[in-house]
N, C-alpha and C positions, 0 to 999 in steps of 0.2 A: 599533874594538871587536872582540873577537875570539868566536869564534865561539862555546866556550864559555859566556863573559859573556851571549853575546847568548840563547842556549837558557834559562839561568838567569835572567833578565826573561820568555824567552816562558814557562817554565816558573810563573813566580810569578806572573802577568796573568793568566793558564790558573788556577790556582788558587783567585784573586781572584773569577772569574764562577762558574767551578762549571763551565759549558760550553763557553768557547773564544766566546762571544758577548758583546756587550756590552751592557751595564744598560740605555742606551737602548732598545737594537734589542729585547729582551726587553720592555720597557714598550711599544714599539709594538705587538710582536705581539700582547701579551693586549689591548690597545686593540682591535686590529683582530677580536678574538677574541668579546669582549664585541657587538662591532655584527654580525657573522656571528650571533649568539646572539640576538639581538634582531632582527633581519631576516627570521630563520628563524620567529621567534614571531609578527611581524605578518604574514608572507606562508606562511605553511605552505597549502598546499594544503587542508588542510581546516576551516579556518577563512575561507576564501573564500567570495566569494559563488557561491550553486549548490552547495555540497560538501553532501556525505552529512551530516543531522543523527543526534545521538548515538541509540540504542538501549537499551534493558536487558530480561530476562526474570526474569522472579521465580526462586525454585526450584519452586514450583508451575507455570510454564510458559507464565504471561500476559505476552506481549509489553505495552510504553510506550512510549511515544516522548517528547518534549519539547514545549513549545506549538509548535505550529507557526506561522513566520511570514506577515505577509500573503501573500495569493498573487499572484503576479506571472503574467499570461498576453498573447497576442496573439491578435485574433480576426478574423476574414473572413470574411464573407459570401458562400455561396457556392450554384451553384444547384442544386435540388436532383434530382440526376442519378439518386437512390438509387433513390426514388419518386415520375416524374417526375408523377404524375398528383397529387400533394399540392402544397397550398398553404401548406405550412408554412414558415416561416423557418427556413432550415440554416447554421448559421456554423462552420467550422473552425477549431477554437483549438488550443493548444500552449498548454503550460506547463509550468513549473521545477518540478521531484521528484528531491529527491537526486541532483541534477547532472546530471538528463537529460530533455530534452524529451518529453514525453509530449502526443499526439497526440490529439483528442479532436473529437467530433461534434456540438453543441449543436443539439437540433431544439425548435422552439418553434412551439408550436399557435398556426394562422391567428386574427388578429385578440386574441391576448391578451393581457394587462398582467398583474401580479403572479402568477404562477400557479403551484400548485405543481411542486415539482421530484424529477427522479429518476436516482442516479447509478445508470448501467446496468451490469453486468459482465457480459460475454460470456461461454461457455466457451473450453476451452481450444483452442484452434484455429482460433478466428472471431474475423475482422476488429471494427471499430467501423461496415465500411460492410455487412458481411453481418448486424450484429443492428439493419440499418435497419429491419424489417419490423416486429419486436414496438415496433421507437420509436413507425412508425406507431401503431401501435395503440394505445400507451400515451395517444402525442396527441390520437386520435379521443376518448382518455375526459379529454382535457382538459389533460393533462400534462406539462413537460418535461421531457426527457433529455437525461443527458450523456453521450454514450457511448465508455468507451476501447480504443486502442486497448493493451490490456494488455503488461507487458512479455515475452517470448520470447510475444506473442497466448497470455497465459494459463497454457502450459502448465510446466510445473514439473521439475526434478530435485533429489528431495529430498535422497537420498545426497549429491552436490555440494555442494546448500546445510547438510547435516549436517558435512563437511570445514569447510565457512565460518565456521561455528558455532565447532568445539570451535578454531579458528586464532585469535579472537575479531573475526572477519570477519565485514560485513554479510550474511546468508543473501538469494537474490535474493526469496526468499516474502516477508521482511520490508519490503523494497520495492515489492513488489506492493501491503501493504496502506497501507500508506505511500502509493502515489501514489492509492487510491482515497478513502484523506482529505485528500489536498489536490484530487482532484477535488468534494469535499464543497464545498471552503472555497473551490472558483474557479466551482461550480452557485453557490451565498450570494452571492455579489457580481454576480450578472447583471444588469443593471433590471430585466428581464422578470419575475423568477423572485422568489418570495414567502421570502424567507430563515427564514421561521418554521414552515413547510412543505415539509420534506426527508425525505426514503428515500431508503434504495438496496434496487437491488434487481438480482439475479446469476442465472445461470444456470449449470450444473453447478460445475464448479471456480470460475466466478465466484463460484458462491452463495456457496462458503467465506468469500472473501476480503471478501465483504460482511458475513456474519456476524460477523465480528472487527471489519471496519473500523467497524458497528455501533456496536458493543459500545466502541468505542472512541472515539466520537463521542457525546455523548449529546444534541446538538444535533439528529438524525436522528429522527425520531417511529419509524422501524422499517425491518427487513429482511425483505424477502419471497424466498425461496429456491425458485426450480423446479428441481426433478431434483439436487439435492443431499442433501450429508447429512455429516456427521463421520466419524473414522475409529476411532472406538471407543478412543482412547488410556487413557481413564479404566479402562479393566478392567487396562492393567498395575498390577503393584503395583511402587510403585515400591521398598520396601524388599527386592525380589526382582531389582531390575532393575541389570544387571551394570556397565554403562557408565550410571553418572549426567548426564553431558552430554547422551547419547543420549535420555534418558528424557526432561530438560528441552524439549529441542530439536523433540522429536515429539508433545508436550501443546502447545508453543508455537504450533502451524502446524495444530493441529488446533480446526475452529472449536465441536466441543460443549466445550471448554476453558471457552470466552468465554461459553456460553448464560446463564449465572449470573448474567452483569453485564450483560445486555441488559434488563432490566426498568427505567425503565419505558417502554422501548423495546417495541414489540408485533416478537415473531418468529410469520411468515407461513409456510408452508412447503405448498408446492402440488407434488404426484409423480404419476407412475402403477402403479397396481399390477400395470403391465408391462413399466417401464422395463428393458430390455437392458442399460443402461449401470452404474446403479447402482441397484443391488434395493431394493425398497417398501422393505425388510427394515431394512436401513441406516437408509433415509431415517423409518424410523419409531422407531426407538432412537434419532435425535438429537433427534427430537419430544416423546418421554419425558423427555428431560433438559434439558427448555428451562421455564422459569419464563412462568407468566401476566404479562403478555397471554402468549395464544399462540392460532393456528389452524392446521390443518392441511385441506390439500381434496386431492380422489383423481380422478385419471381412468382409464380402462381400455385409451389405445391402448398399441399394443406399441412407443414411442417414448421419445425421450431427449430434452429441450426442451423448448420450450414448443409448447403445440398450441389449435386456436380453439375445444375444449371447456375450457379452461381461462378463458380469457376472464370469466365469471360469474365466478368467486370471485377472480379479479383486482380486477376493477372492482369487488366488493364491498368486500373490503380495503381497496383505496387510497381506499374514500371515508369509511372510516370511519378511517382514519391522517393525511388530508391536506384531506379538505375542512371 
């Protein structure tokens, strides 16, 4: 055959496919195209188990989440090194929160059965075994605690989680309250622990994230807030506000947003009229925008936290929310 001839068949077969490939080898590949396609949809990464469940925020700025599945945890008994003079039972659990183990203190009053419960939030900066103390305390009045160990211990970068936001990335705030309702949902399933008698209750930046998680729970008879308070977002206007994401974003994470839908949930709110950290002042404008129930109680040290004049209107609270 000569050469010619021969370019003029490869030239006409070339033609024939469109690509120089052959009809089979093209059916195999969309073959092989179609199971990459469907491989990709049964195993994506966040469709596993442990992956980040979905999110949304209104345009008004309330964070939702999806029902949350049962909770999956491991627990250990272990001795209690915190407060070695208590006879309390202390188990260290873990459990699955948006694909990360969160770490967590369960302290359970000596000699109790069904009793109620209480998810504890730290501030920002304290462990789960530094707020052993007020556990004590809570237990002496009967109580259990779950206490976590929060993620970055509580404290927060908003700017960061504002990048997160407008990328349509999970902000880590939203995780924060996120694993303090599935610490909700793994206190519920304890033996010990009376499932139909639940609070939480926070301390500074804790408070917030209990006010929402709340608010967002309505399984929780109520939250009690020491040394917190909201960040006043409701005085922007938002038909003034330049960057709309931004506007969303900072009513989202701001817990007088949520006071609305906490009824009939009781909001507690316990401050001093000296706190250094965050002024009466604050903590008494989220007070004003919180719906009955509600209490508010005052002390006078020049402190950030909780303190043992506080105690009374503690144990008053909780007995009238949980016993």
């Amino acid at each position: 055959m000569s050469r010619q001839n021969s370019r003029k068949k490869e030239s006409k077969y070339r033609a024939s496919s469109g690509t120089g490939i052959s009809k089979p080898t093209i059916f195999l590949l969309g073959f092989l195209l179609i199971l990459v396609g469907i491989f990709g949809v049964m195993y994506n990464p966040s469709n596993s188990k442990g992956a980040a469940a979905p999110w949304e925020v209104s345009e008004a700025g309330i964070l939702s989440f999806p029902d949350r599945e049962k909770p999956v945890f491991a627990a250990q008994e272990i001795e209690d090194v915190y407060i070695p003079e208590n006879s309390d039972t202390l188990k260290l659990l873990s459990f699955e929160s948006k694909g990360e183990k969160i770490k967590a203190l369960l302290r359970i009053p000596v000699n109790s059965s069904s009793c109620p419960g209480l998810v504890l939030l730290p501030g920002a900066g304290v462990s789960k075994e530094a707020e052993q103390g007020l556990a004590v305390e809570l237990s002496k009045m009967g109580y259990a605690t779950l206490t976590l160990d929060q993620r970055n211990l509580g404290s927060i970068n908003t700017e960061r989680d504002l990048e997160l936001f407008k990328a349509g990335l999970e902000p880590v705030e939203y995780t924060m309250v996120y694993d303090a309702l599935k610490a909700s949902d793994v206190l519920a399933v304890q033996p010990e622990i009376n499932p139909e008698k639940l609070a939480i209750l926070g301390e500074s930046n804790g408070g917030r994230f209990a006010i929402i998680a709340c608010a967002l729970n309505p399984s929780l008879k109520g939250v009690i807030g020491i040394s917190t308070s909201g960040y006043g977002t409701e005085k922007i206007d938002p038909s003034l506000a330049n960057d709309s994401e931004a506007y969303q974003f900072y009513r989202s994470i701001d817990p007088d947003t949520y006071l609305s839908s906490l009824p009939p949930s009781k909001f507690v709110q316990i401050h001093s009229f000296n706190d250094p950290v965050i002024s009466y002042d604050l903590a008494l404008r989220t007070y004003s925008l919180a719906k009955d129930p509600k209490a508010m109680y005052n002390v006078t040290e020049a402190t950030h936290g909780y303190t043992t004049s506080m105690r009374p209107y503690l144990e008053k609270e909780l007995t009238l929310l949980l016993k």
